[in-house]
GUNUMAR-984691 format. One record per residue: residue number from 0; x, y, z of N, C-alpha, C, CB in turn. Coordinates in nm, 3 decimals. Atoms other than C-alpha are relative to their C-alpha. Glycine has a CB too. Layout:
% residues N
+-----+---------+---------+---------+---------+---------+---------+---------+---------+---------+---------+---------+---------+
! num !     n.u !     n.v !     n.w !    ca.u !    ca.v !    ca.w !     c.u !     c.v !     c.w !    cb.u !    cb.v !    cb.w !
+-----+---------+---------+---------+---------+---------+---------+---------+---------+---------+---------+---------+---------+
! NUM !       X !       Y !       Z !       X !       Y !       Z !       X !       Y !       Z !       X !       Y !       Z !
...
+-----+---------+---------+---------+---------+---------+---------+---------+---------+---------+---------+---------+---------+
END
This chain:
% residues 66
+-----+---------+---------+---------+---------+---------+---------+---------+---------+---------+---------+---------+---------+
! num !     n.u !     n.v !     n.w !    ca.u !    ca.v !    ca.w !     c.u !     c.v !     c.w !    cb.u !    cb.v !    cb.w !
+-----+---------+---------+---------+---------+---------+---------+---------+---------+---------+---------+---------+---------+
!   0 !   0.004 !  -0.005 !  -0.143 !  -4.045 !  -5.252 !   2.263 !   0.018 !   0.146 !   0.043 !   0.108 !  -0.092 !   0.063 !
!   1 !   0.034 !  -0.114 !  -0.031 !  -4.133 !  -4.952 !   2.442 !   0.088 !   0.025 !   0.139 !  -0.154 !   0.008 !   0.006 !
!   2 !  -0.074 !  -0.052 !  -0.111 !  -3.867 !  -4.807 !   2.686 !  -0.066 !   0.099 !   0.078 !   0.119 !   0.053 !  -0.043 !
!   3 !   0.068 !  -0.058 !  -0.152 !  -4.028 !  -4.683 !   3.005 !   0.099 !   0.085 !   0.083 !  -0.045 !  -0.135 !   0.109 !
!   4 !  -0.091 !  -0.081 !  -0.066 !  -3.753 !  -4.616 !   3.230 !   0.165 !  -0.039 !   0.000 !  -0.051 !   0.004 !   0.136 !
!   5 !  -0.180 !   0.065 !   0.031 !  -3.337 !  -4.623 !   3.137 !   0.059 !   0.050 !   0.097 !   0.097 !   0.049 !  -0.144 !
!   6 !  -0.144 !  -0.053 !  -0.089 !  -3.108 !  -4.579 !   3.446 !   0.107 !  -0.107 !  -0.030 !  -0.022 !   0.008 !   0.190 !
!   7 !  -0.152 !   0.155 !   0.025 !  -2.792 !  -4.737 !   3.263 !   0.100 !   0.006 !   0.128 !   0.147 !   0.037 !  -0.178 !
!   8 !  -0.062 !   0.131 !  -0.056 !  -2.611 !  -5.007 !   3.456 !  -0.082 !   0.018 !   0.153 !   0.204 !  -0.003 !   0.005 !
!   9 !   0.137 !   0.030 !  -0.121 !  -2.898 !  -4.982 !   3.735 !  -0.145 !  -0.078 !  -0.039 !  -0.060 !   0.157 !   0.053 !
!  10 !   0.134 !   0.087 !   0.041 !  -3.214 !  -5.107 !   3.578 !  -0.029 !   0.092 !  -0.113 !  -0.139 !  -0.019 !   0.125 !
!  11 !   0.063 !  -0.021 !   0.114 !  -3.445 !  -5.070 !   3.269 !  -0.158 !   0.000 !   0.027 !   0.046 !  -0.102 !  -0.098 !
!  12 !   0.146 !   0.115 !  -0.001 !  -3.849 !  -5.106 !   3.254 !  -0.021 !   0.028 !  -0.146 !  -0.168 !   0.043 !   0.118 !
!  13 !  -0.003 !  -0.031 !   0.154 !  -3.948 !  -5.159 !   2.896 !  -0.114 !  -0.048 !   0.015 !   0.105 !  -0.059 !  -0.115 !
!  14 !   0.106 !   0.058 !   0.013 !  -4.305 !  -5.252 !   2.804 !  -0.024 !  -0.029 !  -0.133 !  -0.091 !   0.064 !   0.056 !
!  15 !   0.067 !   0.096 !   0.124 !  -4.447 !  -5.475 !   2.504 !  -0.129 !  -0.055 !  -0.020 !   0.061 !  -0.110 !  -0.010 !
!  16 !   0.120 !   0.044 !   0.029 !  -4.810 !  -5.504 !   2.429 !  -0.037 !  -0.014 !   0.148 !  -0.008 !  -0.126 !  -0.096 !
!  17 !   0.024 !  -0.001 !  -0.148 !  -4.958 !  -5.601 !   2.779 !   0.104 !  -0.126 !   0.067 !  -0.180 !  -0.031 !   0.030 !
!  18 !  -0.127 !   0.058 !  -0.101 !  -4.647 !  -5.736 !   2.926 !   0.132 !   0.098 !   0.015 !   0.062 !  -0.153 !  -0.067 !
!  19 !  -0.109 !  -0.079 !  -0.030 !  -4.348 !  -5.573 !   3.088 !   0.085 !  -0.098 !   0.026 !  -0.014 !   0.099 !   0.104 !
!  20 !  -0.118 !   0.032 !  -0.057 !  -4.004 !  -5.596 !   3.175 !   0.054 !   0.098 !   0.109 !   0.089 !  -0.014 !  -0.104 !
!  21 !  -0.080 !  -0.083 !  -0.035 !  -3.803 !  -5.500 !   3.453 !   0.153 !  -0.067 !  -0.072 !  -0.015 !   0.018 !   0.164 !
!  22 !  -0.135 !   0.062 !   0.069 !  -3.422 !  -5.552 !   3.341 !   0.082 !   0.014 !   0.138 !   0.077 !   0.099 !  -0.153 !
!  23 !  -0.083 !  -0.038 !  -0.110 !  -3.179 !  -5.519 !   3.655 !   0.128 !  -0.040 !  -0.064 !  -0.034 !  -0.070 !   0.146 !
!  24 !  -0.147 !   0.013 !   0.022 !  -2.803 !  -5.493 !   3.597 !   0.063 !  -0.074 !   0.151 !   0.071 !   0.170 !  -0.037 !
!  25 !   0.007 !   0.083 !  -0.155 !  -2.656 !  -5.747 !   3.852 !   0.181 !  -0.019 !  -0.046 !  -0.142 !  -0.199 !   0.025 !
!  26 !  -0.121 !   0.065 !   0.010 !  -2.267 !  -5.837 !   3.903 !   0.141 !   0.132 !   0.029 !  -0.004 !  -0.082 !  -0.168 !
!  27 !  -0.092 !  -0.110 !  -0.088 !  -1.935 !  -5.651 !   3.980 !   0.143 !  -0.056 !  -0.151 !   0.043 !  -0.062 !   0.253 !
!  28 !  -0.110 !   0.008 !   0.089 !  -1.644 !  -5.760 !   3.743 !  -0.065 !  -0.018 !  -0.129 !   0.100 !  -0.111 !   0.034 !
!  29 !   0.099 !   0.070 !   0.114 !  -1.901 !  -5.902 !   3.487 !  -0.125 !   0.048 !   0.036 !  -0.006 !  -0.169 !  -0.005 !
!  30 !   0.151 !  -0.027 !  -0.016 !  -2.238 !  -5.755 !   3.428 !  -0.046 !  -0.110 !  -0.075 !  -0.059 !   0.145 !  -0.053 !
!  31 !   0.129 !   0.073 !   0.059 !  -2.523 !  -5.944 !   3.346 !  -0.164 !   0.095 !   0.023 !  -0.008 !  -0.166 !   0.094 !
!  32 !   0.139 !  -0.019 !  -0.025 !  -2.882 !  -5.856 !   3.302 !  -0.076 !  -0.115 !   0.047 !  -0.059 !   0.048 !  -0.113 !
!  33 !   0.063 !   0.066 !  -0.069 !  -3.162 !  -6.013 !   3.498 !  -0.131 !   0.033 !  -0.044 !   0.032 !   0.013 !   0.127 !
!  34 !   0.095 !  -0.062 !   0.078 !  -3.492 !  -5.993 !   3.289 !  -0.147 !  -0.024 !   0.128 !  -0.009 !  -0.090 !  -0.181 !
!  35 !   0.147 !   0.073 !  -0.062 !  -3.868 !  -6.016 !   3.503 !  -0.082 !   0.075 !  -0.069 !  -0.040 !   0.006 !   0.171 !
!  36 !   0.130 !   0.012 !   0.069 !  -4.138 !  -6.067 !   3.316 !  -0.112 !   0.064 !   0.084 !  -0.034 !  -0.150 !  -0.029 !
!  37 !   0.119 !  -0.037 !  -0.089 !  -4.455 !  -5.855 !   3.476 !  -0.131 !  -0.022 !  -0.111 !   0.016 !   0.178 !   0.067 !
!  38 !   0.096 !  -0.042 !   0.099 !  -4.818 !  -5.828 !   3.332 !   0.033 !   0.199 !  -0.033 !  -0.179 !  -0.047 !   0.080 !
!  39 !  -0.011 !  -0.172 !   0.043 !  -4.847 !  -5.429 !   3.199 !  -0.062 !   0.099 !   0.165 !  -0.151 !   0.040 !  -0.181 !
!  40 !   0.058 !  -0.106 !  -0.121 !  -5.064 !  -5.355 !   3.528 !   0.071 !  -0.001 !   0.134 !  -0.154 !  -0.034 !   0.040 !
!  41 !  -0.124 !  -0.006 !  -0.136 !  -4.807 !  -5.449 !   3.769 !   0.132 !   0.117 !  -0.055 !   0.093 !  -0.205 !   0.029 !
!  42 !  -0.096 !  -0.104 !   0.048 !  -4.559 !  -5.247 !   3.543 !  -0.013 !   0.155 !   0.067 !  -0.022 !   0.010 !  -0.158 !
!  43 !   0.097 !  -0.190 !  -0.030 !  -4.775 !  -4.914 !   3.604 !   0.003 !  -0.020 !   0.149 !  -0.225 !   0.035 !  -0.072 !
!  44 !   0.014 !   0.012 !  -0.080 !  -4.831 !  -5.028 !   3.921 !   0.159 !   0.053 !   0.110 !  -0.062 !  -0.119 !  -0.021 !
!  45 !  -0.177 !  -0.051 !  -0.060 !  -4.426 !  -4.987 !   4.006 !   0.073 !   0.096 !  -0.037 !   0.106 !  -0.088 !  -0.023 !
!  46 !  -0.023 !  -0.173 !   0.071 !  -4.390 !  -4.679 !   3.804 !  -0.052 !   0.114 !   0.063 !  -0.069 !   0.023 !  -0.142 !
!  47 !   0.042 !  -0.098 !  -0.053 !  -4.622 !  -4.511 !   4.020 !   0.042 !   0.010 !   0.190 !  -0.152 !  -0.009 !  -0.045 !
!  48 !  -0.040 !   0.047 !  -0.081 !  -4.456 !  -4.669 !   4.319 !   0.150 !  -0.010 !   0.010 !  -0.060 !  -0.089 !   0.002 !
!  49 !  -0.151 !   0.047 !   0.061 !  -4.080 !  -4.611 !   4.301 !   0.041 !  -0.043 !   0.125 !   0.112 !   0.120 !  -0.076 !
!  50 !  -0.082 !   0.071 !  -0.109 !  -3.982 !  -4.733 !   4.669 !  -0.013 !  -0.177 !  -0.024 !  -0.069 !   0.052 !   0.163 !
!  51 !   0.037 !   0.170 !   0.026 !  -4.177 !  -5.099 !   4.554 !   0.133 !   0.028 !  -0.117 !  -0.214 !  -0.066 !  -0.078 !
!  52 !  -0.103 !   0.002 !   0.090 !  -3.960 !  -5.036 !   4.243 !   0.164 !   0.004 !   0.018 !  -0.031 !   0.093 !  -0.066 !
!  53 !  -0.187 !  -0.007 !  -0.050 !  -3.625 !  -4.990 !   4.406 !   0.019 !  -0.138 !   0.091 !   0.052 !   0.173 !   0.130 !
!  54 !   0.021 !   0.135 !  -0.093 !  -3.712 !  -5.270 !   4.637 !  -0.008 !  -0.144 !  -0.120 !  -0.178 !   0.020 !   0.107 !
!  55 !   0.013 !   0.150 !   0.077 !  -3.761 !  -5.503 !   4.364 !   0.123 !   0.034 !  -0.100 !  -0.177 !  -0.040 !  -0.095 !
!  56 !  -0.150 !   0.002 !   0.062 !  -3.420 !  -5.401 !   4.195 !   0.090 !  -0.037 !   0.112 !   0.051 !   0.149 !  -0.065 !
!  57 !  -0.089 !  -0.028 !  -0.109 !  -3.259 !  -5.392 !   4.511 !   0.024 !  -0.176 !   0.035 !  -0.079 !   0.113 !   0.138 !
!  58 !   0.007 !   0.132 !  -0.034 !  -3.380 !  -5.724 !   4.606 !   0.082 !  -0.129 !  -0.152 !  -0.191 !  -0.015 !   0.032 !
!  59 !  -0.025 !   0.015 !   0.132 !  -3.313 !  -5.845 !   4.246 !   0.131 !  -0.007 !  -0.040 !  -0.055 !   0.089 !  -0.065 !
!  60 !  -0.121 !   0.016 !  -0.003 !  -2.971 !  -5.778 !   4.277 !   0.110 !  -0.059 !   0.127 !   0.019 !   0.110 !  -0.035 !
!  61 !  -0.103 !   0.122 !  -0.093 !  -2.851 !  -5.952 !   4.580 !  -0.034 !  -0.119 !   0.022 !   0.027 !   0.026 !   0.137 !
!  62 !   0.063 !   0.113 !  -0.016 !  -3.019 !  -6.246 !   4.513 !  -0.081 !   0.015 !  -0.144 !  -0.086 !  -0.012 !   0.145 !
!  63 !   0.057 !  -0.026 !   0.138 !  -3.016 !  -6.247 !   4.080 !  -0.015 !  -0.182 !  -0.036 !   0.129 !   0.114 !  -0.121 !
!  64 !   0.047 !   0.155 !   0.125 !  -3.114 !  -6.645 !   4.030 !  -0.165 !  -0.036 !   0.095 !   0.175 !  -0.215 !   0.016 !
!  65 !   0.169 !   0.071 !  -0.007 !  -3.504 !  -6.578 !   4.167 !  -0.057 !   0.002 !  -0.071 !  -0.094 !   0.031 !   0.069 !
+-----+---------+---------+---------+---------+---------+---------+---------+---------+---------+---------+---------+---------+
END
């Protein structure tokens, strides 16, 4: 798996063949990760887009069981 982008205990994007991950770090006494599955062209698509990308961590973390 191919690490894209590491901001530890904020998020991850990692990519794998033509599928991605975002990872979001979610929680306050207890972390957890929060994995979403993308295709590879939505990946690129939010890499070249970092306000969609903060928006979908952002969102992602106050509301981690969508």
């Amino acid at each position: 798996m191919e690490v894209l982008v590491n901001n530890p205990f904020d998020f991850a994007v990692l990519a794998e063949g033509e599928m991605g991950y975002v990872v979001v770090v979610c929680g306050t006494s207890a972390l957890f990760d929060v994995w979403i599955k993308k295709p590879r062209s939505e990946i690129n698509a939010l890499l070249s887009n970092q306000s969609a990308l903060r928006s979908l961590v952002d969102a992602t973390r106050l509301n981690p069981k969508i």
